[in-house]
C-alpha positions, 0 to 999 in steps of 0.5 A: 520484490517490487521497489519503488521508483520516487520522483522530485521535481527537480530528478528522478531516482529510479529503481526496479518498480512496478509502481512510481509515486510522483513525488515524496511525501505523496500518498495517492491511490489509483483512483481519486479520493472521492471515488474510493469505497469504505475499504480503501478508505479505511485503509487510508486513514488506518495507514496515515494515522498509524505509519505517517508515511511518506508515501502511500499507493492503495491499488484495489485488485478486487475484480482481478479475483471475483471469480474465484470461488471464495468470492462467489456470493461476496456482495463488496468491491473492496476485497484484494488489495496492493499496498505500496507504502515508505515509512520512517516507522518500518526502521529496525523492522523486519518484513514480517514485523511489518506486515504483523503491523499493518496486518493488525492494523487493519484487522476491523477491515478483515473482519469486515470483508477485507479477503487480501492484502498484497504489502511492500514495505519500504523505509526511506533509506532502503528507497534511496538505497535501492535508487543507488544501485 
């Protein structure tokens, strides 16, 4: 499970992390705003208007799976996704709960073309948490 790794200006809380953010309350993608398709946009503005998180990293995965067969023929760059997403609106909330959550959130996006989301959901305190051990 991939956790992730928030810093502060003036410290850095580190945990086991496959991704950082570079500081809380950021939402960020790997590529400027400016440069992302329709997807990853989409993506964006469902998940902040939906969740407010405190931060939110879109990593488009697409090419990592153009080859495979399913993909053959598929004319979008936007088909595999990592969200990496820390909000107050996955409290009380299981995994699957909030992956049912965003997953419903997005379903316009999957009947657009959107193949696959790979999700880490984290609420702050399971952050803070996780940066104490």
């Amino acid at each position: 499970m991939i956790l992730a790794a928030i810093a502060s200006p003036s410290k850095r809380l580190l945990s086991s992390s496959a991704f950082s953010l570079a500081r809380p309350f950021h939402i960020s993608a790997m590529s400027s705003q400016e440069q992302d398709g329709p997807v990853t946009s989409s993506i964006r503005n469902t998940l902040t208007e939906l969740l407010q998180p405190q931060s939110l990293e879109i990593i488009n995965d697409s090419s990592k799976h153009a080859h495979h067969s399913a993909m053959r023929g598929v004319s979008s760059k936007e088909t595999h996704f990592r969200v990496n997403v820390v909000s107050e609106a996955f409290a009380g909330k299981s995994t699957m709960q909030r992956h049912r959550l965003i997953y419903g959130a997005l379903s316009k996006d999957f009947e657009a073309g959107l193949h696959a989301l790979s999700l880490n959901t984290k609420t702050p305190a399971e952050i803070a948490k996780a940066s104490e051990a």
